[in-house]
Backbone of each chain as nested JSON, in Angstrom:
{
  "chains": [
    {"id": "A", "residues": [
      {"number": 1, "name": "UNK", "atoms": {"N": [37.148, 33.035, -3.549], "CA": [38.195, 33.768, -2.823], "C": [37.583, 34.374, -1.57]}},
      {"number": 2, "name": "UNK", "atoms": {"N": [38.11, 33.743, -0.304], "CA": [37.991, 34.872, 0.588], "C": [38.859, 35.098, 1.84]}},
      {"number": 3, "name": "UNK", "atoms": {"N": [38.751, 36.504, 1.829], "CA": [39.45, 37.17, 2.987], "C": [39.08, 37.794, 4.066]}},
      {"number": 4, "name": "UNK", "atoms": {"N": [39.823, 37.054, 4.888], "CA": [40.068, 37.443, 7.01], "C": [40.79, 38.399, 6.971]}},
      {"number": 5, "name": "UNK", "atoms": {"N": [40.244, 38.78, 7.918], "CA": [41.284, 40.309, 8.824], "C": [41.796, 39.618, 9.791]}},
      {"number": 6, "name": "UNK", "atoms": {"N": [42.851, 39.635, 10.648], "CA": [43.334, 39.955, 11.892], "C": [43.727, 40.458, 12.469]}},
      {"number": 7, "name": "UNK", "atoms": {"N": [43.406, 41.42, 13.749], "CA": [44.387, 42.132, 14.483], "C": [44.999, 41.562, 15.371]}},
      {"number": 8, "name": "UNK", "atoms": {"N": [46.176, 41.937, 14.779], "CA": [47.74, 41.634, 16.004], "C": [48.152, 42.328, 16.751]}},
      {"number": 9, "name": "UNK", "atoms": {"N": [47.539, 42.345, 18.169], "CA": [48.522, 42.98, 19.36], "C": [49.607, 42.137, 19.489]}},
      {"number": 10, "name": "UNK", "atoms": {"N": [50.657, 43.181, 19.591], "CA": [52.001, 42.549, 20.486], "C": [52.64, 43.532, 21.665]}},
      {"number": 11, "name": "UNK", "atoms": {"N": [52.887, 42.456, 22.389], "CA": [52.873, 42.901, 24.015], "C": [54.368, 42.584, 24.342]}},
      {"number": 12, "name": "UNK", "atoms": {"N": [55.235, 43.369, 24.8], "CA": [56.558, 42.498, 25.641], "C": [56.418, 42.637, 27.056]}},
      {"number": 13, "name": "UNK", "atoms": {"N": [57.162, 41.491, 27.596], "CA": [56.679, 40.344, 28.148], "C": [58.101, 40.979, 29.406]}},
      {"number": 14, "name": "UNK", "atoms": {"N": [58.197, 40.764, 30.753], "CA": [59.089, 40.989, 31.586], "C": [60.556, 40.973, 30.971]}},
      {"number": 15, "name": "UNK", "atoms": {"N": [60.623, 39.081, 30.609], "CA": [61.853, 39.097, 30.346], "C": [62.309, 39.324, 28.8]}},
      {"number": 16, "name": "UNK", "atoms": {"N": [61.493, 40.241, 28.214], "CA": [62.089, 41.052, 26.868], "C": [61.762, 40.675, 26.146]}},
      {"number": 17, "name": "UNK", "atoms": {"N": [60.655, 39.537, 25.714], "CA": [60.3, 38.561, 24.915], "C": [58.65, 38.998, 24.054]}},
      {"number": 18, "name": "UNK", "atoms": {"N": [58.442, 39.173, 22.905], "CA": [56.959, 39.54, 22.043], "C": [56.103, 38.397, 22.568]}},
      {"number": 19, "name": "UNK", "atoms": {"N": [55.034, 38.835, 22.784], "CA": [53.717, 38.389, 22.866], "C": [52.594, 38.85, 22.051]}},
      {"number": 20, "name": "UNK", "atoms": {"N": [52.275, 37.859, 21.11], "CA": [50.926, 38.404, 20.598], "C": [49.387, 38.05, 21.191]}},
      {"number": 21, "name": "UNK", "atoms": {"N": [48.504, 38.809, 21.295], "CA": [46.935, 38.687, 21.044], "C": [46.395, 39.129, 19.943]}},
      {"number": 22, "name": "UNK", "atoms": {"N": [45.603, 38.225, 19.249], "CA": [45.326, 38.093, 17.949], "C": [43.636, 38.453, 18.01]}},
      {"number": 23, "name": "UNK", "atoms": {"N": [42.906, 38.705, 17.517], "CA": [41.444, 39.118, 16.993], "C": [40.986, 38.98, 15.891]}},
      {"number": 24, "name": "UNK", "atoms": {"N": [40.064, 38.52, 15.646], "CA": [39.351, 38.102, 14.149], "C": [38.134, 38.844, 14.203]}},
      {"number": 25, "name": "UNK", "atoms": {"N": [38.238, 39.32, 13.058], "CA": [37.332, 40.48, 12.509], "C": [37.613, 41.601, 12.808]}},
      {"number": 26, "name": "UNK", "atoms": {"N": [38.031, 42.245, 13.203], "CA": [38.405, 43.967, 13.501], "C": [37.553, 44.667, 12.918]}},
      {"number": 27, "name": "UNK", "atoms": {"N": [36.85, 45.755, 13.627], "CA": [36.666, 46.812, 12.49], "C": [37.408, 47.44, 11.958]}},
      {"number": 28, "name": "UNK", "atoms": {"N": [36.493, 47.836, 10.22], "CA": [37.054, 48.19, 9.749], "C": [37.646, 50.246, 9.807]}},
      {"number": 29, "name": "UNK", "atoms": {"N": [36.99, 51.0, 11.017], "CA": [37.326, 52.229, 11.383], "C": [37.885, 51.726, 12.091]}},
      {"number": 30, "name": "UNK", "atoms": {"N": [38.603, 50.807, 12.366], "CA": [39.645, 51.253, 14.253], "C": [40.665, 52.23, 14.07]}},
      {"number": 31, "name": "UNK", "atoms": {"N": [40.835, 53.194, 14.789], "CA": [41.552, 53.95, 15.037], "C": [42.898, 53.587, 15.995]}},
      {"number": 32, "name": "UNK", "atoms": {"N": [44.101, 54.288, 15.706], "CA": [44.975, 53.686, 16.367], "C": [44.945, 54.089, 17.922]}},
      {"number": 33, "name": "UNK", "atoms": {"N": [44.27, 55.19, 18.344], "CA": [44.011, 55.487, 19.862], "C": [42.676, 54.554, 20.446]}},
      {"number": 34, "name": "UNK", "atoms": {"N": [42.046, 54.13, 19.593], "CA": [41.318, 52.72, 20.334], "C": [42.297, 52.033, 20.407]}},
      {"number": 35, "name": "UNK", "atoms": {"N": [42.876, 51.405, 19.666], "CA": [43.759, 49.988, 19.656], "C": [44.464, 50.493, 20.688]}},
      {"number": 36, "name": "UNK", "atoms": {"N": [45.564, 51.282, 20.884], "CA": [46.313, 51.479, 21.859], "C": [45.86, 51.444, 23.748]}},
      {"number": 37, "name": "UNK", "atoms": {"N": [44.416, 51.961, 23.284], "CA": [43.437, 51.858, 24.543], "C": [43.461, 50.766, 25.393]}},
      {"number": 38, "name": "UNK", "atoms": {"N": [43.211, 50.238, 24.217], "CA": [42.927, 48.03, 24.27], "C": [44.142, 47.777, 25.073]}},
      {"number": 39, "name": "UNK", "atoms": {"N": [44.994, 47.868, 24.16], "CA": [46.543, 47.457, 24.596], "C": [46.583, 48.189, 26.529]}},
      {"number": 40, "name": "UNK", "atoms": {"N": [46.52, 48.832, 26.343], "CA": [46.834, 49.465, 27.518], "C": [45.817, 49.231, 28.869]}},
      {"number": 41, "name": "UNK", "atoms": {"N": [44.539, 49.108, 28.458], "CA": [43.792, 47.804, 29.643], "C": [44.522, 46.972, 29.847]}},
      {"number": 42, "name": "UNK", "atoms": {"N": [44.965, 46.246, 28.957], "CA": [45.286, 44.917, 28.654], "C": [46.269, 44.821, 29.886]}},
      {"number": 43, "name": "UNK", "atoms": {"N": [47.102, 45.405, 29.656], "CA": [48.45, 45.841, 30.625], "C": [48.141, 46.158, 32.018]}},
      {"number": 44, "name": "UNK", "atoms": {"N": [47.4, 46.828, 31.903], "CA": [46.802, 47.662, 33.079], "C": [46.192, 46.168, 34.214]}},
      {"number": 45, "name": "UNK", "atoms": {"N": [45.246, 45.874, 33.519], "CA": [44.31, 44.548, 34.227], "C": [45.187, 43.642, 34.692]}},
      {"number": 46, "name": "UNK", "atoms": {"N": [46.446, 43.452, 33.473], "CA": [47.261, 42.163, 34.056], "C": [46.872, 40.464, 34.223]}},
      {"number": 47, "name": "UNK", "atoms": {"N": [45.831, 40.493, 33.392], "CA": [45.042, 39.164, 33.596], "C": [46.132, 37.888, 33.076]}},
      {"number": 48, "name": "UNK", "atoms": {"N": [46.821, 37.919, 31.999], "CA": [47.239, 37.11, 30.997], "C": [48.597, 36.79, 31.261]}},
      {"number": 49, "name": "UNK", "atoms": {"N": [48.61, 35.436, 31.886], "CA": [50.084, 34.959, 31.991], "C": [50.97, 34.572, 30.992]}},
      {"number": 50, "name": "UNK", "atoms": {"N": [52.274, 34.347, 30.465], "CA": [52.785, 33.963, 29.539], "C": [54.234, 33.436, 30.015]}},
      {"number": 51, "name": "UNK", "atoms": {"N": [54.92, 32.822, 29.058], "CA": [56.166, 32.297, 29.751], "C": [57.503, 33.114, 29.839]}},
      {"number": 52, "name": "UNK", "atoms": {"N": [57.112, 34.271, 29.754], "CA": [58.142, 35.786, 29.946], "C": [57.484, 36.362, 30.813]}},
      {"number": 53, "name": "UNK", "atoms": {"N": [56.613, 35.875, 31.292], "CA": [56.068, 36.853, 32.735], "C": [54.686, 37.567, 32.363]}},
      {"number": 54, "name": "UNK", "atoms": {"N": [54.441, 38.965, 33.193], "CA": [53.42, 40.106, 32.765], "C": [53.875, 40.098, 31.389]}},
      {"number": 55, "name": "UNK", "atoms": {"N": [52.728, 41.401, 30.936], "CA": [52.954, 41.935, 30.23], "C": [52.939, 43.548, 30.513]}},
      {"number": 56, "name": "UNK", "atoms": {"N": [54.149, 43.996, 29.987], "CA": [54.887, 45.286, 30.696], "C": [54.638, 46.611, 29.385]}},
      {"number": 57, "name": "UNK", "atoms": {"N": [54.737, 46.678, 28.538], "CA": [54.571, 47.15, 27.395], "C": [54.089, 47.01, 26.062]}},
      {"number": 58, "name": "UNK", "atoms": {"N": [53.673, 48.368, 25.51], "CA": [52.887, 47.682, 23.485], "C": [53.813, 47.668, 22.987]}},
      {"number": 59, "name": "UNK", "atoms": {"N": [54.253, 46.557, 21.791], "CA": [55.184, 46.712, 20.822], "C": [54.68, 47.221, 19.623]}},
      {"number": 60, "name": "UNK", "atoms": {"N": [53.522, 46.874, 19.286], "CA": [53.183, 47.317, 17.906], "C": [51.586, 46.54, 17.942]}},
      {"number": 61, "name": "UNK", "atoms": {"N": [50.753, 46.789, 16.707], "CA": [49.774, 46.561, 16.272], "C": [49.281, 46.803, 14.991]}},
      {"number": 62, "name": "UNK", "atoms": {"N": [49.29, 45.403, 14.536], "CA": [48.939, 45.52, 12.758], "C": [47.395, 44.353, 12.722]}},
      {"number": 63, "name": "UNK", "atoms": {"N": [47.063, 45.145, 11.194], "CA": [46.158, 43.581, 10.329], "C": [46.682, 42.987, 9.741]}},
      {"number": 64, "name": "UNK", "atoms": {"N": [46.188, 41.464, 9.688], "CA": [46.702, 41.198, 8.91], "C": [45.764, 40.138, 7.599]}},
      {"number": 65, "name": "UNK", "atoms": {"N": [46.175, 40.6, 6.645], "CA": [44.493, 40.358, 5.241], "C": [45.228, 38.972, 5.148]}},
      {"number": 66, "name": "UNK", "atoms": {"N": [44.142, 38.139, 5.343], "CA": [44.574, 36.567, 4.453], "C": [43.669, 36.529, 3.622]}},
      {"number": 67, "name": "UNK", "atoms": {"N": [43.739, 36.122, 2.302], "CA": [43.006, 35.528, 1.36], "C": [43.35, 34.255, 1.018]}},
      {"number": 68, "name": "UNK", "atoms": {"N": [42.264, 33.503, 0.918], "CA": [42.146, 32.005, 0.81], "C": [41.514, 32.011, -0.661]}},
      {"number": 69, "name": "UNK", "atoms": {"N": [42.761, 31.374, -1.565], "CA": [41.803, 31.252, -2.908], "C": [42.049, 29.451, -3.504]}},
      {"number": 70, "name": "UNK", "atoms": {"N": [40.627, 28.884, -3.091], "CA": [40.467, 27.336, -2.826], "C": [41.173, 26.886, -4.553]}},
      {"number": 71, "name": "UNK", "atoms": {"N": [41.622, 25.784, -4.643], "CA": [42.591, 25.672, -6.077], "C": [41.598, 24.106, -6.54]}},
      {"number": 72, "name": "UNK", "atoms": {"N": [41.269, 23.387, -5.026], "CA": [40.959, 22.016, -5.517], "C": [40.005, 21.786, -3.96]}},
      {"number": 73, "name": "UNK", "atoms": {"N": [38.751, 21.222, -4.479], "CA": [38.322, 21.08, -2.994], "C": [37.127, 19.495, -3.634]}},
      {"number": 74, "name": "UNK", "atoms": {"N": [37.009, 18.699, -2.867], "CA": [37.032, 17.118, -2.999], "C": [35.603, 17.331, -2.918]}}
    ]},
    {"id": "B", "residues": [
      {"number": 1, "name": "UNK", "atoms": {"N": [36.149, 12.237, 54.15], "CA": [37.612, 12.91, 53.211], "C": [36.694, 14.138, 52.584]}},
      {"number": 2, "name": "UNK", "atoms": {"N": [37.869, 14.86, 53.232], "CA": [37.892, 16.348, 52.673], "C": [38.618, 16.961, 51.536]}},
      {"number": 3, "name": "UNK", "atoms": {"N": [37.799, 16.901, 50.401], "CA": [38.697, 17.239, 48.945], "C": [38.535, 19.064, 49.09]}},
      {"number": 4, "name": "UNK", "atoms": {"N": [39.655, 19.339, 48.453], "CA": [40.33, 20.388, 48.471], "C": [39.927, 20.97, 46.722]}},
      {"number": 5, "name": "UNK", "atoms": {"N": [39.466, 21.922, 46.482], "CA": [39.54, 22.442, 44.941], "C": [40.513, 23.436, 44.813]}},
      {"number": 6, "name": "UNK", "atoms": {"N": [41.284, 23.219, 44.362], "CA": [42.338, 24.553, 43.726], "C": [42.359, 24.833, 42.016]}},
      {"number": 7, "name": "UNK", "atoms": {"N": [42.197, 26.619, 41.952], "CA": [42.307, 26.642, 40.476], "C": [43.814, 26.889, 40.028]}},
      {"number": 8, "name": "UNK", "atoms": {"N": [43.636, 26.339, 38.617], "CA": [45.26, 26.136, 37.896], "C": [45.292, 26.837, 37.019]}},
      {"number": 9, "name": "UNK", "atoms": {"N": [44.098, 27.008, 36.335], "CA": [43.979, 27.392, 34.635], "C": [43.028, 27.956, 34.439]}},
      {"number": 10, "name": "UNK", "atoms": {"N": [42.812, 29.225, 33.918], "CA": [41.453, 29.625, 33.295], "C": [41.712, 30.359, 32.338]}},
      {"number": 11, "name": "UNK", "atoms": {"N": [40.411, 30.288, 31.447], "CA": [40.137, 30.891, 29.998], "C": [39.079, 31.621, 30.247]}},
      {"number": 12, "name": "UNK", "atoms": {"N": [39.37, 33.173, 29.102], "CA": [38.006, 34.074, 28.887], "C": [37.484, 33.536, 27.348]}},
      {"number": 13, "name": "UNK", "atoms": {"N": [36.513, 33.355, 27.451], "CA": [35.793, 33.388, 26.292], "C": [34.359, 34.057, 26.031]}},
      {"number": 14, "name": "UNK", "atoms": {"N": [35.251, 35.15, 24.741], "CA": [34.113, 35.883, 24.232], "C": [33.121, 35.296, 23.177]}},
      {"number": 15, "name": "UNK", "atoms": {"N": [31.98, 35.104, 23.388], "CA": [30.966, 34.939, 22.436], "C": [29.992, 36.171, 21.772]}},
      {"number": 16, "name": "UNK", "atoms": {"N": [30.478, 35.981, 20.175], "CA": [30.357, 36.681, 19.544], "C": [29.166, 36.441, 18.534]}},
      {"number": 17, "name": "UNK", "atoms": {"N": [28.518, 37.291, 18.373], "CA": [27.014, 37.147, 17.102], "C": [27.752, 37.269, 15.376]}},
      {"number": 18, "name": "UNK", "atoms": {"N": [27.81, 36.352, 15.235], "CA": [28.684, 36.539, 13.539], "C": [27.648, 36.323, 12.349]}},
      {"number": 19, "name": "UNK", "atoms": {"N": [26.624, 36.333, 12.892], "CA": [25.416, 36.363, 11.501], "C": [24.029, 35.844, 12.239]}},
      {"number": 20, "name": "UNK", "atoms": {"N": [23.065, 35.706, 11.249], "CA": [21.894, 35.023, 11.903], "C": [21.855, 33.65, 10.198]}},
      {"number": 21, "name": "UNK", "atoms": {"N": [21.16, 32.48, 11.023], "CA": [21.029, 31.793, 10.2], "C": [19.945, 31.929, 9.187]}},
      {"number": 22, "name": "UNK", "atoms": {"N": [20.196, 31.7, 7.908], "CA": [19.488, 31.741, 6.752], "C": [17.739, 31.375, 6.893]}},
      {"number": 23, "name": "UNK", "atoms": {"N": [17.97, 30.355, 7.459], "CA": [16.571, 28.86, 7.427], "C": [16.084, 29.271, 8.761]}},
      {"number": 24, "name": "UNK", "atoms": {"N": [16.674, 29.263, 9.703], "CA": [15.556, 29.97, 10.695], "C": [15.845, 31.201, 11.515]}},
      {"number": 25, "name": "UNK", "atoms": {"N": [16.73, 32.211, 11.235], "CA": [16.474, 33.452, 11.602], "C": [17.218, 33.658, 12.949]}},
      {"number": 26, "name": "UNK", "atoms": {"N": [18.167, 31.853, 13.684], "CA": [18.219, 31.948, 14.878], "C": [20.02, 32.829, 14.982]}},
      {"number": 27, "name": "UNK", "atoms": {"N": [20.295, 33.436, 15.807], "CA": [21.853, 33.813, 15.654], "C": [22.597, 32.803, 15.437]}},
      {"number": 28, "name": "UNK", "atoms": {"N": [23.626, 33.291, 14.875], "CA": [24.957, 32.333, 14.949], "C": [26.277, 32.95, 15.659]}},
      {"number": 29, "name": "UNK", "atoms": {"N": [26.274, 32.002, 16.704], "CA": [27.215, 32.941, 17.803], "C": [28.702, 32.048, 17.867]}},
      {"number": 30, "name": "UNK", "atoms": {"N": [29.417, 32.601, 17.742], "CA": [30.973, 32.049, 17.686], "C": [31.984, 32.22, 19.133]}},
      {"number": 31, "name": "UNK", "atoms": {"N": [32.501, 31.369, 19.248], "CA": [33.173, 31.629, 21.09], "C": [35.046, 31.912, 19.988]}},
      {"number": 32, "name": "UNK", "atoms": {"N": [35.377, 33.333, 20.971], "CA": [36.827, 33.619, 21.099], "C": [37.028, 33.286, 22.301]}},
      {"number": 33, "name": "UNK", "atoms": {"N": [38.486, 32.553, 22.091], "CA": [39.008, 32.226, 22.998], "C": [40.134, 32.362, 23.667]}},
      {"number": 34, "name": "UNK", "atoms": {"N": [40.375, 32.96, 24.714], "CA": [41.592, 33.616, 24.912], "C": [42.01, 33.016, 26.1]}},
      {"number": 35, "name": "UNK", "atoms": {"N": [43.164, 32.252, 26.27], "CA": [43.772, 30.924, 27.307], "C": [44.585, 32.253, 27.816]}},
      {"number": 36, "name": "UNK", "atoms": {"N": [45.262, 31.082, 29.088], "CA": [46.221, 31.474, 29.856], "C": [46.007, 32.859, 30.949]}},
      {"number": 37, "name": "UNK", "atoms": {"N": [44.4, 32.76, 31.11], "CA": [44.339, 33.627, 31.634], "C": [44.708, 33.251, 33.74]}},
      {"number": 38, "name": "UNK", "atoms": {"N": [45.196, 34.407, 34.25], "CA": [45.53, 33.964, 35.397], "C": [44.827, 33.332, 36.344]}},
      {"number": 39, "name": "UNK", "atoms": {"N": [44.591, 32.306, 37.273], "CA": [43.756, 32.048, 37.802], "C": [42.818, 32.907, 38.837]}},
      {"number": 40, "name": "UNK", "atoms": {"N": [44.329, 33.686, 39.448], "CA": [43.876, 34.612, 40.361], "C": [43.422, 36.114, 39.849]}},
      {"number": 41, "name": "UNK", "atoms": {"N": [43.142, 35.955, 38.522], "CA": [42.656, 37.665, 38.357], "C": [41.628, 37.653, 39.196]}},
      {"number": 42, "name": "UNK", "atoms": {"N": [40.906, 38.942, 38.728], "CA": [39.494, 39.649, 39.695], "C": [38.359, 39.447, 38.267]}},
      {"number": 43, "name": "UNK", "atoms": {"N": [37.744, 38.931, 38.874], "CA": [36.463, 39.146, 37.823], "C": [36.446, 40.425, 37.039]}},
      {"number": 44, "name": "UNK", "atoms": {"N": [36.655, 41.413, 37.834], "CA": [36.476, 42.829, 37.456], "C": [37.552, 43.361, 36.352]}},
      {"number": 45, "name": "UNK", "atoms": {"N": [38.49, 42.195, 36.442], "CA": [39.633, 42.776, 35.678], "C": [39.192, 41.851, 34.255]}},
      {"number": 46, "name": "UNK", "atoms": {"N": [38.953, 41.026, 34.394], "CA": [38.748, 39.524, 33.325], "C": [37.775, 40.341, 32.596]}},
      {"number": 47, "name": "UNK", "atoms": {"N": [36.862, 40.87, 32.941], "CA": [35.222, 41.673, 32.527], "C": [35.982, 42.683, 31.707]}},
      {"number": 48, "name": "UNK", "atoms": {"N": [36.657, 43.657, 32.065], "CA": [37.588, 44.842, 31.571], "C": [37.907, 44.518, 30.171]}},
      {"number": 49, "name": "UNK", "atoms": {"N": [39.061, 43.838, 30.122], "CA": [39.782, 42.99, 29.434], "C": [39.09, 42.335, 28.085]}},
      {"number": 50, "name": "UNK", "atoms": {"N": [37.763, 41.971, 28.19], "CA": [36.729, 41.313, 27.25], "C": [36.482, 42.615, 27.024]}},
      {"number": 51, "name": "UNK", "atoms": {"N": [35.63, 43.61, 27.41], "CA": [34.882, 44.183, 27.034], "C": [35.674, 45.233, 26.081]}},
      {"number": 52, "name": "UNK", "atoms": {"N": [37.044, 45.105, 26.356], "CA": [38.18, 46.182, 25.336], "C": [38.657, 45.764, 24.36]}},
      {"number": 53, "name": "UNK", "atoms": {"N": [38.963, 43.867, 24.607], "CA": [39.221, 43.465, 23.133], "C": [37.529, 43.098, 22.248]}},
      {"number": 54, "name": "UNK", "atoms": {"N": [36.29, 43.149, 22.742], "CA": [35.031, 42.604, 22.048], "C": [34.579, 44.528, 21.483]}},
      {"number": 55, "name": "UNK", "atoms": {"N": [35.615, 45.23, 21.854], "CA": [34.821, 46.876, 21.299], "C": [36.196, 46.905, 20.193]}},
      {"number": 56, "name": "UNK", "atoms": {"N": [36.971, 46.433, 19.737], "CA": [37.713, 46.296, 18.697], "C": [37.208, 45.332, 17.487]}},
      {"number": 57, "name": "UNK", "atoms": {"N": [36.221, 44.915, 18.031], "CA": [35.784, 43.738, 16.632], "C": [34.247, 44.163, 15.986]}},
      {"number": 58, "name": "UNK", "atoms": {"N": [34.013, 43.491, 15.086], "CA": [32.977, 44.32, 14.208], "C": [31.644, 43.748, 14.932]}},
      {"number": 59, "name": "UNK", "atoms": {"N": [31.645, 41.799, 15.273], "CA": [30.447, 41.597, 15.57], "C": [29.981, 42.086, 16.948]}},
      {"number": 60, "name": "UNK", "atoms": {"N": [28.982, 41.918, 17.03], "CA": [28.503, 42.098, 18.399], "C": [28.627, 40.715, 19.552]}},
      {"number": 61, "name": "UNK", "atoms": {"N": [28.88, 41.761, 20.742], "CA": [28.949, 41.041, 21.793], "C": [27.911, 40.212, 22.909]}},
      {"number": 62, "name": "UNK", "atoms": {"N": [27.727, 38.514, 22.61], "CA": [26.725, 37.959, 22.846], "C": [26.655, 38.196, 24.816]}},
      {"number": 63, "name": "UNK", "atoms": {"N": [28.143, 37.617, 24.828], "CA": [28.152, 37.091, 26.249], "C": [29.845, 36.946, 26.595]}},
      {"number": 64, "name": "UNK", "atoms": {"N": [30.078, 37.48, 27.637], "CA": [31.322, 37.188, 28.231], "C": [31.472, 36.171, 29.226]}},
      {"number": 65, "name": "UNK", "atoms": {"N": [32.5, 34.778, 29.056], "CA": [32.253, 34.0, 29.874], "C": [33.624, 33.387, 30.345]}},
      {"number": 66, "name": "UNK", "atoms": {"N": [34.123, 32.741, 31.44], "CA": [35.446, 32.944, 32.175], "C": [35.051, 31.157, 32.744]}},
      {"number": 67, "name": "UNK", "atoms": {"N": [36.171, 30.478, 32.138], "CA": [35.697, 28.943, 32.158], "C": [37.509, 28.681, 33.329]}},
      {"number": 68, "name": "UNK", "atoms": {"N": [36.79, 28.408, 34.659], "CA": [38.461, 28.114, 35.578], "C": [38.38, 26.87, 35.651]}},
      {"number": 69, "name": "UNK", "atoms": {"N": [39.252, 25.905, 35.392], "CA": [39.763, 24.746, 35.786], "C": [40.15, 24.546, 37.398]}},
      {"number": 70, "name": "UNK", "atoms": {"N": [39.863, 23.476, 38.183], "CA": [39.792, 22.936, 39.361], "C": [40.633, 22.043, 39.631]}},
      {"number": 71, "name": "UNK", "atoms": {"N": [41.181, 22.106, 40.154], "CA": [42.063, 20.401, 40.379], "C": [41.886, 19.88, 41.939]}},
      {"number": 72, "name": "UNK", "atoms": {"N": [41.082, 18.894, 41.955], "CA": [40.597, 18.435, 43.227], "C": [42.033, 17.601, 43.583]}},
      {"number": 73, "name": "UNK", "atoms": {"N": [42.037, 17.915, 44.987], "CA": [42.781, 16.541, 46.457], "C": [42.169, 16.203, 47.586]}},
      {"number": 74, "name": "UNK", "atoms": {"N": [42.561, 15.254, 47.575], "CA": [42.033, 14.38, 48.785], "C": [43.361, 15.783, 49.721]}},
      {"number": 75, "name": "UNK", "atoms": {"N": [41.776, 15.792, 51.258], "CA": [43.054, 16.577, 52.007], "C": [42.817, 15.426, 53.385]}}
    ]}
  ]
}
């Protein structure tokens, strides 16, 4: 059995539309005023095109735990 | 003939230290990859940007690297 973290930024997008940026491995202290930090460079810099435009605002930010538990492997 | 380079497309990719190998001790470094980045950002902003999503993750940060695509013409 094993399990990934991911963090999910989501960003909306000019024309009203979610955008995620995703991260593998997160720590495990992140605080939500780092994450929001992130988010808010993110915005700030403006680097990242998408097909709704900028990105104008945070929508949210979660982990998310996958566990992989192998059943049959060849 | 005078070819022309214009960029279209570029990617940041963070390379990350995710362990050292068992058998010889050397790192094992993993590339994140984050597309669609604008062609025309600023270095300074692309640099920013890495260095805020690589201080959210647990491994350490090998190297920040910014790969732009070219599209040559004949001018």
């Amino acid at each position: 059995m094993e399990t990934t973290q991911t963090l999910q930024m989501r960003f909306v997008t000019q024309a009203g539309t979610r955008v995620t940026i995703s991260l593998d491995n997160p720590r495990d202290d992140l605080t939500e005023a780092e994450v929001t930090a992130a988010m808010d460079q993110i915005i700030a810099k403006n680097i990242f095109s998408t097909s709704g435009g900028d990105l104008v605002a945070k929508d949210s930010a979660q982990i998310i735990d996958r566990t992989v538990n192998v059943i049959y492997e060849a | 003939m005078a070819v022309d380079a214009t960029k279209y497309d570029s990617d940041l990719v963070l390379k990350v230290q995710t362990g050292t190998d068992p058998g010889t001790g050397d790192p094992v470094v993993k590339l994140r990859r984050y597309t669609r980045v604008k062609p025309e950002a600023t270095h300074d902003a692309v640099y920013a940007v890495a260095e805020a999503i690589a201080g959210l993750q647990v491994h350490p940060l090998v190297e920040i690297t910014r790969q732009d695509d070219l599209r040559l013409e004949a001018g």
